[in-house]
N, C-alpha and C positions, 0 to 999 in steps of 0.2 A: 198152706193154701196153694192151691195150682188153678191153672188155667180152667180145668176140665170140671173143677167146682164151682169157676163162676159161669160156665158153659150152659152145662147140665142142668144143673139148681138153680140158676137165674135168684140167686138173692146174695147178690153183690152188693146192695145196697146196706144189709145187714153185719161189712164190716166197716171198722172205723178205725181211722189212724190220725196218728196225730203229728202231722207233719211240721219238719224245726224248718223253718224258714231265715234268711239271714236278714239280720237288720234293715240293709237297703232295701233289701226286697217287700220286704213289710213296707216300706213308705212308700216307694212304687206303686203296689198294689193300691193301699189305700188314695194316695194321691190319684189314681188313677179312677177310681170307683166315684170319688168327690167331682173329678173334672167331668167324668160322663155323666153324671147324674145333673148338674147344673151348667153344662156344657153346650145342651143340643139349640141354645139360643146364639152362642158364642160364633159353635161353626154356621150358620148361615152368615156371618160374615168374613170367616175366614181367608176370603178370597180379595176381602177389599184392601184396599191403601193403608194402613193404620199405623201407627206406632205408640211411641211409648208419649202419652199428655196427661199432665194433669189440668185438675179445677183453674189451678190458678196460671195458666194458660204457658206453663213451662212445656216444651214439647221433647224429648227426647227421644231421637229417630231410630228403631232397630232396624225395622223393617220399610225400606219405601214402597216395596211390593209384593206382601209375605206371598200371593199367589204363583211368581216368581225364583221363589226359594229354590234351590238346585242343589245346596249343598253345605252343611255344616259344621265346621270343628270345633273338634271340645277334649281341650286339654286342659287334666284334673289328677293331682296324684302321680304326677309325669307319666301315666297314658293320654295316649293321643286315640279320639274316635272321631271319624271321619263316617259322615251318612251324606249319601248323594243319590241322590235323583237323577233316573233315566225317563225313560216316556212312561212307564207304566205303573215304575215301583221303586222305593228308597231301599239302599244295600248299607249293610255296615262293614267299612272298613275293605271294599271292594269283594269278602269274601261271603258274606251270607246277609239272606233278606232280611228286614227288618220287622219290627215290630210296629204295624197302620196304624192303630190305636194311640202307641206312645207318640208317633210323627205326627199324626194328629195334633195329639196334648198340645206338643211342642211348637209348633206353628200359630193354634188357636192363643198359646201364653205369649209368645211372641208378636200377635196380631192383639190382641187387646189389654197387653200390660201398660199400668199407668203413673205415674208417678203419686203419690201417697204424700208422702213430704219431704224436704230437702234433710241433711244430715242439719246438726244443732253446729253451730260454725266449732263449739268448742272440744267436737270427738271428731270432727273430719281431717283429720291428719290421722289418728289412731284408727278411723274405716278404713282410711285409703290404707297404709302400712297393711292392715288387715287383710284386704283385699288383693292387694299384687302378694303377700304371704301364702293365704290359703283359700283363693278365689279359682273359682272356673272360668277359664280362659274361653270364650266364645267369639267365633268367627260365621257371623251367616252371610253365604254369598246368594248372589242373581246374575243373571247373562249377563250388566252392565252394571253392578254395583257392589258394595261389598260392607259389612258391619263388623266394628269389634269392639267387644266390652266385659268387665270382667262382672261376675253375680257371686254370691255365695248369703248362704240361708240368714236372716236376721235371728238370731236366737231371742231378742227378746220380745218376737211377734211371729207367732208360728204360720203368720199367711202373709208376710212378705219376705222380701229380701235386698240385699246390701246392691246396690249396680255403681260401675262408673265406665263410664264411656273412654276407649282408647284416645289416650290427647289432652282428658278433661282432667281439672283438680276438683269437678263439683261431685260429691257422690251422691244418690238419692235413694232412698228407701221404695222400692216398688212394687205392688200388689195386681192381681189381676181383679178386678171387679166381678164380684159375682160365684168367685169360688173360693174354694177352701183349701189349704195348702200353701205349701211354697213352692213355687216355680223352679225353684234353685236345683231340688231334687233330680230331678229329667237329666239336666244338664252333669250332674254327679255319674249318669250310669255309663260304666264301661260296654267295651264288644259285646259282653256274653248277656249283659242286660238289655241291649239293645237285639239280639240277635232272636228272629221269628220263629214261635214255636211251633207255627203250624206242621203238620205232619204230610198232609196230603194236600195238592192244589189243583184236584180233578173236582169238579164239578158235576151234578146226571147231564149234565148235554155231554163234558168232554169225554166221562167213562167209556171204558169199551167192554174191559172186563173184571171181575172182582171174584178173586177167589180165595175161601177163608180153608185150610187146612185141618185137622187134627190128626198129629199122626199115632193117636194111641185111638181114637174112636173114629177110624175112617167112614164110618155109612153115617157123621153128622156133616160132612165136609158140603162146602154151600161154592155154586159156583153159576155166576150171573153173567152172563154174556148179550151183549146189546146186537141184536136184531136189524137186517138193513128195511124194514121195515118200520124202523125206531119204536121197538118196544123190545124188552128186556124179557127174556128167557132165563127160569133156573133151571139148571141141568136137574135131572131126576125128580122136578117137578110137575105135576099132569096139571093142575087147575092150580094157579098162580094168583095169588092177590095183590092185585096192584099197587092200592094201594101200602102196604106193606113193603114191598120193593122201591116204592117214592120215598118213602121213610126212609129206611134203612140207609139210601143211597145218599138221600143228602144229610148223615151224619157225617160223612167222610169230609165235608166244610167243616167240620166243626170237630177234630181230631186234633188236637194238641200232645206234645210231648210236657211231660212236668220237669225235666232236668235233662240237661245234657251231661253225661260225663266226660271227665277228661282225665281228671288225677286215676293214673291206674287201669287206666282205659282197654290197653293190649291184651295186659293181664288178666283182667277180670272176662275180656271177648274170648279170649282163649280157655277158660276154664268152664265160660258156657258153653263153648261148640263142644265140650267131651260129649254134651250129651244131645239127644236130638228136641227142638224146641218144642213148645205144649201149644202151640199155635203158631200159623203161618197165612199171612194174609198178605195177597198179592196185587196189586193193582197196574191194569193198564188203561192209560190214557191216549187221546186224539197228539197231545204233547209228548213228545219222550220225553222230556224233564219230568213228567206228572209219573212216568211209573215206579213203582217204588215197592220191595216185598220187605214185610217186618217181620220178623222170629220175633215170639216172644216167648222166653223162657223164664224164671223163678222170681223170688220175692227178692228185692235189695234192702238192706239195713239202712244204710244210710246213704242217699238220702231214701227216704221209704218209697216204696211203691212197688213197682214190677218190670223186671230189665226184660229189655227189646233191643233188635237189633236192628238197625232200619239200613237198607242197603238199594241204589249201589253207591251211596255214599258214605259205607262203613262207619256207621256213625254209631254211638252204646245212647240207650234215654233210658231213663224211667217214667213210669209210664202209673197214672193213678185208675186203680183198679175200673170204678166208673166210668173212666171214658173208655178203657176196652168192653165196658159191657156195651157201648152201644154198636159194635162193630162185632164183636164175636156171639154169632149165632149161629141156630142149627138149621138146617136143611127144610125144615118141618116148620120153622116159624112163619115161612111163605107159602104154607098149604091154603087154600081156601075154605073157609070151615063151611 
């Protein structure tokens, strides 16, 4: 398969892979899909006072201000992850953005978890041991406050989890109302799980320009240049359709990388520049941090998909065929019929 097959032929949609995903990541995902789907009532409260209460009027405080949240550790498996909040955006590990979604999750479970029931007096010595064993270590701070308590998954209730607060001998079983899952999960994921996969953070206002390459079928190469008129020109295009250019442009929100690589990473970059890449897509932004050009060259084995090179942060991804098709077109798809 090459790039120039799903260019040309536009029936990318016609392959199918069947991607191994890792256990974590499977519960992620899913956890993730359960919290949005029963979620959207949750976060409009997000922002309020809440903690951890139950029916019977126990209160167990995580959060006195989840709206305040600034910054979290979570040591699990002796990794240490650290996400902290600046004015605009949560970082993992001071080195890369994070994932909104999951910080979301994370806040919205943290803002409306409840206590479910106390431990049975006659297993809470064996939760606790349990828990300082093989619990996740949570630390959530605020400008003027701070929380720590250990969680790890209840095996025998797939939608709670084990808690005890730093200090306390009392342990309690805690769920979040209303969803499905254990909260415990979130709090398992290391750097690379927390680390955003977005690809591009230009937006049609911040574009300035976008240019897609081929360099084996040059007269397809597409190149969009923003007008100080504010309307978008494509080079070698007479009668432009507009909307087709709105389209196209705001797929570039919505570009994800499916895997970062690392094991092997050098290696494997140096054995694709022998050759010259089957696409090249470049972008410039109103932000220098938004520009970004991808090479994308051949199929990877494992994990599946199609290596890219995204630069200038020499970084290796792969990349799932579907979301290059929304991004690599030809010159001719912005004709006006």
């Amino acid at each position: 398969m090459s790039v120039e097959f799903l260019v040309l032929k536009n029936n990318i949609h016609n392959l199918k892979f069947k991607i191994k995903n890792m256990k974590q990541t499977s519960r992620i995902k899913l956890l993730s899909v359960l919290f949005l789907v029963t979620g959207l009532g949750a976060a409009l409260v997000i922002w309020k006072d809440v903690g951890f209460g139950g029916k019977d009027g126990a209160l167990i405080k995580v959060s006195v201000d989840s709206s305040s949240i600034n910054k979290i550790t979570l040591l699990y498996n002796n990794k240490t992850t650290v996400l902290t909040k600046d004015l605009i955006q949560w970082e993992v590990n001071g080195k890369y953005k994070a994932r909104p979604n999951l910080i979301q999750l994370m806040i919205v479970g943290l803002s409306k978890a409840e206590v479910k029931r106390s431990v049975a007096e006659e297993n809470k010595k064996k939760v606790i041991e349990f828990l300082k064993q093989k619990g996740i270590r949570v630390k959530a701070e605020g400008a003027n406050w701070s929380k720590n308590f250990l969680i790890y998954t209840n095996e025998n209730d797939a939608n709670s989890s084990y808690y005890l607060e730093e200090g306390s001998s009392e342990p309690y079983i805690v769920y979040v109302p209303g969803f499905s899952g254990d909260m415990a999960n979130l709090f398992k994921m290391d750097e690379l799980d927390w680390r955003s996969k977005a690809l591009f953070i230009s937006t049609p206002v911040s574009l300035q320009k976008i240019k897609v390459s081929y360099p084996a079928y040059k007269t397809s190469n597409v190149e969009i240049l923003w007008n100080a008129n504010k309307t978008f020109n494509v080079v070698g295009v007479n009668k432009v359709d507009s909307v087709k250019v709105i389209t196209y442009l705001s797929q570039f929100e919505q570009v994800n990388v499916d895997n970062y690589i690392y094991i092997d990473k050098e290696t494997i970059m140096a054995s694709l520049r022998k050759n010259a890449p089957q696409a090249i897509v470049e972008v410039a932004d109103l932000d220098p941090a938004g520009n970004h050009k991808l090479s994308i060259y051949s199929d990877s084995k494992e994990p599946k998909g199609i290596y890219a090179i995204v630069e200038p942060e020499n970084e290796l991804v792969t990349m799932k065929p579907e979301t290059l098709f929304r991004i690599l077109v030809r010159k001719e798809f912005f004709e006006k019929k």
